[in-house]
C-alpha positions in Angstrom: -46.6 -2.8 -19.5 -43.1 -0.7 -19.8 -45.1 2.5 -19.0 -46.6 0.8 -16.0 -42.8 -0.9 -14.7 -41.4 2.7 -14.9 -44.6 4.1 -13.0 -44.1 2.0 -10.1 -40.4 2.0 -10.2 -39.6 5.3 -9.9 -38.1 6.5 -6.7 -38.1 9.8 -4.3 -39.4 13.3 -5.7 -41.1 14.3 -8.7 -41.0 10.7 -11.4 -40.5 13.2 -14.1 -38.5 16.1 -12.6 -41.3 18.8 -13.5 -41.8 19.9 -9.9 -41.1 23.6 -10.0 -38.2 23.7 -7.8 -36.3 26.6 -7.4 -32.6 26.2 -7.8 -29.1 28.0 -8.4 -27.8 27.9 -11.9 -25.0 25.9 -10.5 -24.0 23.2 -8.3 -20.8 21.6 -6.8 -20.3 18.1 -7.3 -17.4 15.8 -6.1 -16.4 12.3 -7.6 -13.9 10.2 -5.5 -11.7 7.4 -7.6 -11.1 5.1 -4.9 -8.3 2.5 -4.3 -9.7 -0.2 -2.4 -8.2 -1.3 0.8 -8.1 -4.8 0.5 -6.7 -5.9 3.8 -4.4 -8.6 5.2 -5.0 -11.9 4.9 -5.5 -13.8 8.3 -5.8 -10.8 10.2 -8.1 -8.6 8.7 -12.2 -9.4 9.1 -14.4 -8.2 6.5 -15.6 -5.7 9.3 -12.3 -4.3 9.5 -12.3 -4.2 5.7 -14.8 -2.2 5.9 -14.2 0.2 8.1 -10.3 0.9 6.5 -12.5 1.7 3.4 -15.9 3.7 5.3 -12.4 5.9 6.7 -11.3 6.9 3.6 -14.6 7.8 2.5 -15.7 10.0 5.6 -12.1 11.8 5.0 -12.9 12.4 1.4 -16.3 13.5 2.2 -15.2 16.0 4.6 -12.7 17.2 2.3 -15.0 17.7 -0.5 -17.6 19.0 1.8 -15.2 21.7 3.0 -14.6 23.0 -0.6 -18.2 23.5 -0.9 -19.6 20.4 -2.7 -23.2 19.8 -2.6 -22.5 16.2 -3.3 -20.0 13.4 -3.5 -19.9 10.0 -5.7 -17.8 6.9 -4.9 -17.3 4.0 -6.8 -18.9 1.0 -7.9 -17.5 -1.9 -5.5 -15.3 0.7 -3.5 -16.2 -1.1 0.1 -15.8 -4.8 -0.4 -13.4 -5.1 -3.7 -13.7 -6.6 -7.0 -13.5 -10.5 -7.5 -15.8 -12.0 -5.0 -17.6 -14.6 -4.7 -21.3 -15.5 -3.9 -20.6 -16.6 -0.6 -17.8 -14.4 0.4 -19.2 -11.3 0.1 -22.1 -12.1 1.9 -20.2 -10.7 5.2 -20.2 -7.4 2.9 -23.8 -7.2 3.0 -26.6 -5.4 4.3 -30.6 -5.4 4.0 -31.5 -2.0 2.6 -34.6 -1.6 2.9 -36.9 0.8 0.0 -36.7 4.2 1.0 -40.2 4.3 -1.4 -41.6 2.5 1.8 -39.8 3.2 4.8 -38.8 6.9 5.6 -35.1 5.9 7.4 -32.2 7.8 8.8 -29.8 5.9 10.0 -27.8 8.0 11.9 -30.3 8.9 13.8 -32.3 5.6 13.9 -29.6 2.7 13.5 -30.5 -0.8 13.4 -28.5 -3.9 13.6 -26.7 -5.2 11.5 -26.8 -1.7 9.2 -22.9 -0.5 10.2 -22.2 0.8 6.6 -25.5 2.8 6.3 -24.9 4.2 9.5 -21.7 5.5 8.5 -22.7 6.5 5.4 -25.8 8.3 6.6 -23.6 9.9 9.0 -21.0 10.9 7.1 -23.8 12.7 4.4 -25.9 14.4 7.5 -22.3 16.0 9.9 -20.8 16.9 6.7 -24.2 18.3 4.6 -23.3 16.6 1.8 -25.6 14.3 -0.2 -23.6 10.7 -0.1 -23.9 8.1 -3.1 -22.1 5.2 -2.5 -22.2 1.3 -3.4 -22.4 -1.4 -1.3 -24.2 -4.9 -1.4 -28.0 -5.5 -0.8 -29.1 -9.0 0.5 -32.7 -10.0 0.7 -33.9 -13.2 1.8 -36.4 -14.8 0.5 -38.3 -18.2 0.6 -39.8 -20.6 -1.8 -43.2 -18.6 -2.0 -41.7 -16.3 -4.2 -40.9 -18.3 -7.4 -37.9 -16.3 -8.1 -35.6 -16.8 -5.2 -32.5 -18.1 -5.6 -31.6 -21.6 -4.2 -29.7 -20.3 -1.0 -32.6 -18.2 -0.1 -31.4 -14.7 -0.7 -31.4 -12.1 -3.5 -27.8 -10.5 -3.2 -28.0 -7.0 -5.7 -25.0 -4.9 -6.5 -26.9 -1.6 -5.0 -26.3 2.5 -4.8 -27.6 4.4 -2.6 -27.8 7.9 -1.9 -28.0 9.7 1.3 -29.4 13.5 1.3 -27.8 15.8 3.6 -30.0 15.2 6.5 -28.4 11.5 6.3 -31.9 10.7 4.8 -31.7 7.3 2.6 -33.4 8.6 -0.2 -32.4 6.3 -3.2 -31.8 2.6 -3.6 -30.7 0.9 -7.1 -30.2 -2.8 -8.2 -27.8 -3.0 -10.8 -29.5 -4.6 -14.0 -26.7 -5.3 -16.7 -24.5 -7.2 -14.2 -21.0 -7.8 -15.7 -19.7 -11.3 -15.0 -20.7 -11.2 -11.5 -21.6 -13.8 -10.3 -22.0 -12.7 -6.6 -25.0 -10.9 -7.6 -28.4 -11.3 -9.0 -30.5 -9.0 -11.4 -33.4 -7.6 -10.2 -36.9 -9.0 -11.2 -37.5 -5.9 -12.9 -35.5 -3.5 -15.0 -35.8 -0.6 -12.0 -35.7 3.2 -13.0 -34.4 5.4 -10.3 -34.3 8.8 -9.5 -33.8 11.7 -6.3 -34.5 15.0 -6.0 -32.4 17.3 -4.1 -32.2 20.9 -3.3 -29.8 21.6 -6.1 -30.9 19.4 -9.2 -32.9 16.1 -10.0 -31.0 13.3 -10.8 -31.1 9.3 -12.2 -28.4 7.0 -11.0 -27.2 3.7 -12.6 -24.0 1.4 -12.7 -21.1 1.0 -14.7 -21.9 -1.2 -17.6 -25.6 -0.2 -17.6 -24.5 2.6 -19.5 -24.2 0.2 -22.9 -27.9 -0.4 -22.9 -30.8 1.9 -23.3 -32.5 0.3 -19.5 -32.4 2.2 -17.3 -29.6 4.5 -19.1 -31.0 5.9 -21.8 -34.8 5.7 -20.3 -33.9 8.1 -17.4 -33.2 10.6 -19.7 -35.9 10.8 -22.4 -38.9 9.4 -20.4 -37.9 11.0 -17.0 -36.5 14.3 -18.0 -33.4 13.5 -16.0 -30.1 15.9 -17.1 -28.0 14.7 -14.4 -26.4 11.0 -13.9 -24.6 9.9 -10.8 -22.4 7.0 -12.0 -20.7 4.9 -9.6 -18.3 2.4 -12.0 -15.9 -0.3 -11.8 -14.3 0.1 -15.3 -11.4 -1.8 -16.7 -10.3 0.2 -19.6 -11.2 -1.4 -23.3 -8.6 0.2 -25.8 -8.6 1.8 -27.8 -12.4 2.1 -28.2 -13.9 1.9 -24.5 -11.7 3.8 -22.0 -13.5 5.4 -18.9 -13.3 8.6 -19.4 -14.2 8.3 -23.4 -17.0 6.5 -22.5 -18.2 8.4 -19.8 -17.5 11.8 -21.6 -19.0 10.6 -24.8 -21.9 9.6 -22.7 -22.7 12.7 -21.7 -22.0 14.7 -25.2 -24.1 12.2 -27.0 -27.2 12.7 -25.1 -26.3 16.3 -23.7 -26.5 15.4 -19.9 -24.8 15.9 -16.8 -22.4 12.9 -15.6 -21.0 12.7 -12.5 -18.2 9.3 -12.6 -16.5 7.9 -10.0 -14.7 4.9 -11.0 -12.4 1.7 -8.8 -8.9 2.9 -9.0 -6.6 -0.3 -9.6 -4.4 0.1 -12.7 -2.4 -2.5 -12.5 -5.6 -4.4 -13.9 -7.2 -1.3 -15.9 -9.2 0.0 -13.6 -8.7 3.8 -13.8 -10.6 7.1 -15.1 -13.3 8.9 -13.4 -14.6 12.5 -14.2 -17.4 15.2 -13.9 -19.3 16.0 -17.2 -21.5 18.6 -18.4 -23.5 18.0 -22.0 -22.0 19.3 -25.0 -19.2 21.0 -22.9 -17.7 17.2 -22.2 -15.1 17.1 -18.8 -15.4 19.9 -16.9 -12.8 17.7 -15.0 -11.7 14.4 -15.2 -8.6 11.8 -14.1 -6.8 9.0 -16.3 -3.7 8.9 -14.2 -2.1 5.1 -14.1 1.1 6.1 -13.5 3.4 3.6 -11.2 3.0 6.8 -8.5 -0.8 6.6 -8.9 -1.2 2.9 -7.8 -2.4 3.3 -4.9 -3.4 6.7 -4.7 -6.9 7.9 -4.9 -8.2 11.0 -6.2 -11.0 13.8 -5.7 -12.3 15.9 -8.4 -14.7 18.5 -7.2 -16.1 20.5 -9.8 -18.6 23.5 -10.4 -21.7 22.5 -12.6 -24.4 23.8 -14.8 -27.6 22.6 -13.4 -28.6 22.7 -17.1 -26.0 21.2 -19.2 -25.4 22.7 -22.8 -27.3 20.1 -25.2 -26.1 18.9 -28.2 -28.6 18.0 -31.9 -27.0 14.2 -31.1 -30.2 13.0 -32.5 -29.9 14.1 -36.2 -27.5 11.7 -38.1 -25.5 12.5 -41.3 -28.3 10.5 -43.6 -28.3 13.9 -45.7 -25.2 13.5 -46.8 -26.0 9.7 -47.7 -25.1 10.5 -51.3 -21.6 12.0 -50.3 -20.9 8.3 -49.1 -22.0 6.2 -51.9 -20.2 8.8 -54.2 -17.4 7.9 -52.7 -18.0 4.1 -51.5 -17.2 3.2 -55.6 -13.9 5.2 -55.7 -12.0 3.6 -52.4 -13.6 0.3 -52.3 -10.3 -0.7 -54.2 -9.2 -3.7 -52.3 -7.0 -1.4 -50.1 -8.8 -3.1 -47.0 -7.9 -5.2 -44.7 -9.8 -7.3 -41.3 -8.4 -6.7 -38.1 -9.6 -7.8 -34.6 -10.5 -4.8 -32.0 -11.8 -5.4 -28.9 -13.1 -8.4 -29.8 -14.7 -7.6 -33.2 -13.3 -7.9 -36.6 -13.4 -4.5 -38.3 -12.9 -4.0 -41.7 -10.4 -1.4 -42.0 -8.2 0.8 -44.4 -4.7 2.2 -44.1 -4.1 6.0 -44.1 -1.4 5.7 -46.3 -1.4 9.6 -47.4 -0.9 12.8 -45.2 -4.6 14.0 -47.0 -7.3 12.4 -48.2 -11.1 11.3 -48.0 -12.2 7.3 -47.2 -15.0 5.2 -47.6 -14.8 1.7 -45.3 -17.8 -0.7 -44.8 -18.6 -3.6 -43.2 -21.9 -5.5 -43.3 -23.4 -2.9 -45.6 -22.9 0.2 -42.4 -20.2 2.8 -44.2 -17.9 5.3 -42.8 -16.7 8.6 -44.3 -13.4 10.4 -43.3 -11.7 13.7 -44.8 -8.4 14.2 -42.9 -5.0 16.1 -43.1 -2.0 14.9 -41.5 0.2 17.6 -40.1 3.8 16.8 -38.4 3.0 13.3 -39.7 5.8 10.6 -38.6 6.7 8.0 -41.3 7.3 5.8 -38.8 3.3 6.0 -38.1 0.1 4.2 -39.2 -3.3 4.7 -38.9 -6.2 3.1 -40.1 -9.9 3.8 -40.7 -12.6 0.9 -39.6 -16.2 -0.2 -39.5 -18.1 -2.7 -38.3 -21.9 -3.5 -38.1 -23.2 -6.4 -35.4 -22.9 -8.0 -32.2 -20.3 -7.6 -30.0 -18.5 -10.4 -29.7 -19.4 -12.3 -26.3 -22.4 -10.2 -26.0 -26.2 -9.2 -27.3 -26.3 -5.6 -27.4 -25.6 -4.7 -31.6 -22.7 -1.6 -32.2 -22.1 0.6 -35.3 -18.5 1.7 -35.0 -16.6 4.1 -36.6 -13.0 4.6 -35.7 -9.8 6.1 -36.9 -7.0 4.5 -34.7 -3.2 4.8 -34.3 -1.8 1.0 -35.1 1.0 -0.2 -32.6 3.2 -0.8 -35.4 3.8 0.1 -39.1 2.1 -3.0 -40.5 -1.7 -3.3 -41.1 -2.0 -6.5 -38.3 -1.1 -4.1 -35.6 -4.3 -2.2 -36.3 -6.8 -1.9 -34.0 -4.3 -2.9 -30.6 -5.2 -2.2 -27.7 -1.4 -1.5 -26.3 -1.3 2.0 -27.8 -0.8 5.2 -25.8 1.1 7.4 -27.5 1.3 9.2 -30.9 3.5 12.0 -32.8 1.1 12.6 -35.6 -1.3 15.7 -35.7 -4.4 15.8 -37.8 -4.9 19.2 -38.9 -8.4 18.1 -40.4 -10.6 15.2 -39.3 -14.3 15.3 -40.5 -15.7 11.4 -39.7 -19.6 9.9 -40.3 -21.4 7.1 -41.0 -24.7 5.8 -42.3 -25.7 4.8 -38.9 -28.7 2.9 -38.4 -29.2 4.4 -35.0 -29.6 8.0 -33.8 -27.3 6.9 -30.4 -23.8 7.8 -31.5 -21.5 8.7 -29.0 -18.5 10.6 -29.9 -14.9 10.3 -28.8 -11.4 12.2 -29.8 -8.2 10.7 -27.5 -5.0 12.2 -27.9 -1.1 11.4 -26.9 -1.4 10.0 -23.1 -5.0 9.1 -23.4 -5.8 12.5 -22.9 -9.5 13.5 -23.8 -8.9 16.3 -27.1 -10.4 19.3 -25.3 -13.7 19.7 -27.3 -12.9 23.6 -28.0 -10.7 21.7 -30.6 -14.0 19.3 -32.6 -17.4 19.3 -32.8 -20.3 16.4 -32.4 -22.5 17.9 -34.8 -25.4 15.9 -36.7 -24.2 12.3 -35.9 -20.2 13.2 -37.2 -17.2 14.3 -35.3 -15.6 17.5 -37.0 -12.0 19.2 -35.9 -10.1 21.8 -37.9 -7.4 20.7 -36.1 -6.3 19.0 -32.8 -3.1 20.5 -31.3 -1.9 16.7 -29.8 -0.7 13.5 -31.8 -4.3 11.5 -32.2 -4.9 8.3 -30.8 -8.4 7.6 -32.0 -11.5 9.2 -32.9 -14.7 7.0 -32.4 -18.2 7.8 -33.3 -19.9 4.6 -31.0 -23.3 3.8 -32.1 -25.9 1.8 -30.3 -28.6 -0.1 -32.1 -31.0 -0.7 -29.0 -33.6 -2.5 -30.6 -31.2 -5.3 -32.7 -30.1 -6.0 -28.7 -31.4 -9.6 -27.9 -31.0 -9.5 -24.2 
């Protein structure tokens, strides 16, 4: 049955990218962080809403089409804002119809009530860039289809891509909706992917990327090595930023990411970057600086059609006998429980400038060596675990973490208010007895800054650095137990 859903779900081109295309070893790729234009209240229609945004995104477009990108990602929610409502969004809205069925160009071939296609079609096929963008999908529906919704209509959070021929080439329904309430999830779990001239992609939204549908799938059952990955992400310190995620993302399973992210700091949404496998940002933004408020920014980038891969599948299980070893030595009541992000970890101080830890929780155990260099007294760190369900949700994490507390008692650990740091580790070798091969790594220095991965390694499930040059933040190796998930 899950063969047969992906069979008939998969989109334009070759389902499994093995279509002997020939292509440059390279391509150019552009990822806009967009601040919404909101509008003013009692004078500005959701039409005019949308065309203060559609402006931005045809200047950007040109611009990035000018400096030679083959394509161009904008954000989840980017054209009708965050925090709407079932019915007032629904002025947002289009039908989009299935470009699986119905060969459309809208620029060429424009129908009512399809404004935002139009321009988006138009802006891909004048500027000869391919165009991903999201926008809202409505399809109504009557009560011969058991599944329709009591107002009639099926309202999806939706991507779609436009080639450079203005083509609609790609549609997708967002599946892991995130407390929105405006939208529905699709029937089925759909697993979408385009071809172009220059590489074979998969596309998916924001939190999607948690679960192993369609995230994961696209990659090991449809050969895809490049993501495009419109987001809305408020930032979820200090474990979940955007660009950790997206970055670690894209190290963990060796892929191509292409991350365009809502830019509204004042409520944590920032961070957007381009990606390529073991090589992590080739470029990327975290800038929510008062200046940056209401500033959006391009990143265009060159990129390896094949991204560097990375052995993300082997975990440290042969080392198992290095943990219990040293389980026995530090389990000496030197632990403590502190809440972060929502789950209680079981943590330890780091109350030396060397040493090697053991920390557990639920039976999963992390192991850390580290030296402290230029160590400030004034400092703590901790080292924490924890085994389960997320709090407030039913997908199951292994974490491992070393993180800067806000303060130098233990119940500041694991806040999510820290930024900065003045202690270097000249040594930091981290693992864990993960029940999962899906580990996805992380290093953030002073700033938020990703630690350029010149300075540590992702190798067999463990981070290793002899030596970052910045104060350290955290280091996370995230794991994801996809079959404990219970939605």
């Amino acid at each position: 049955m899950f063969l047969h859903t992906i069979m008939t779900l998969a989109v334009v081109g070759d389902m499994l990218g093995a279509t002997k295309v020939t292509r440059n070893a390279h391509y150019t790729a552009a990822v806009y962080e967009h601040f919404h234009r909101f509008g003013v209240p009692l004078f500005d229609t959701p039409a005019s809403v949308l065309a203060k945004n559609l402006d931005v995104y045809e200047k950007q477009a040109k611009i990035a089409a000018d400096m030679g990108a083959d394509i161009i990602v904008f954000p989840e929610d980017g054209l009708h804002g965050v925090w709407q409502t079932r019915n007032s969004i629904l002025p947002y809205l289009e039908t989009i119809p299935d470009p699986r069925r119905t060969r459309w160009c809208p620029c060429t071939e424009p129908k009512e009530n399809t404004e935002i296609q139009y321009r988006l079609s138009c802006m891909a096929k004048c500027n000869g860039i391919v165009i991903v963008a999201n926008m809202g999908d409505v399809q109504y529906c009557d009560k011969t289809d058991p599944h329709c919704p009591s107002d009639g209509r099926y309202q999806f959070n939706t991507d779609v891509v436009f080639d450079s021929d203005g083509l609609l080439i790609a549609r997708y329904h967002k599946e892991h909706l995130y407390g929105e309430s405006q939208f529905n999830t699709p029937t089925q779990c759909e697993f979408v992917t385009f071809n172009t001239s220059f590489a074979y992609f998969g596309i998916f939204t924001c939190f999607d990327i948690l679960f192993q549908n369609p995230a994961v799938t696209l990659v090991e059952k449809f050969g895809v090595k490049n993501v495009v990955f419109p987001t809305a992400w408020m930032d979820l310190r200090p474990i979940l930023t955007s660009v950790q995620m997206q970055q670690a993302w894209a190290i963990g399973l060796g892929v191509n990411v292409l991350a365009a992210n809502y830019h509204l700091p004042l409520f944590n949404f920032v961070g957007s970057g381009i990606y390529s496998g073991q090589q992590g940002a080739v470029v990327y933004t975290h800038d929510d600086s008062f200046w940056s408020f209401w500033k959006g920014k391009l990143l265009v980038a060159k990129v390896p059609t094949e991204p560097s891969t990375v052995n993300s599948k082997h975990t440290f299980k042969h080392k198992s006998h290095v943990l219990f070893q040293y389980t026995s030595a530090y389990h000496d009541g030197a632990t403590f429980i502190a809440n972060m992000a929502g789950d209680n970890y079981t943590f330890t101080p780091l109350r030396t400038t060397k040493g090697i830890l053991v920390v557990c929780n639920h039976g999963f155990c992390c192991h850390l060596t580290y030296t402290m260099i230029h160590s400030n007294v004034n400092e703590l760190y901790a080292f924490g675990a924890f085994s389960g369900f997320h709090t407030g949700g039913s997908y199951f994490i292994q974490v491992c973490a070393v993180v800067k507390c806000s303060g130098n008692q233990t119940a500041t650990c694991g806040s999510g208010s820290v930024t900065y740091a003045d202690t270097i580790f000249d040594e930091l070798i981290m693992f864990g007895n993960f029940s999962t091969p899906y580990i996805y790594p992380s290093v953030i220095t002073d700033g938020l800054r990703l630690a350029p991965v010149s300075e540590w390694t992702f190798d067999s499930g463990g981070i290793v650095s002899e030596g970052l040059t910045k104060p350290l933040v955290t280091a996370v190796l995230y794991g994801r137990w996809y079959e404990r998930d219970t939605e």
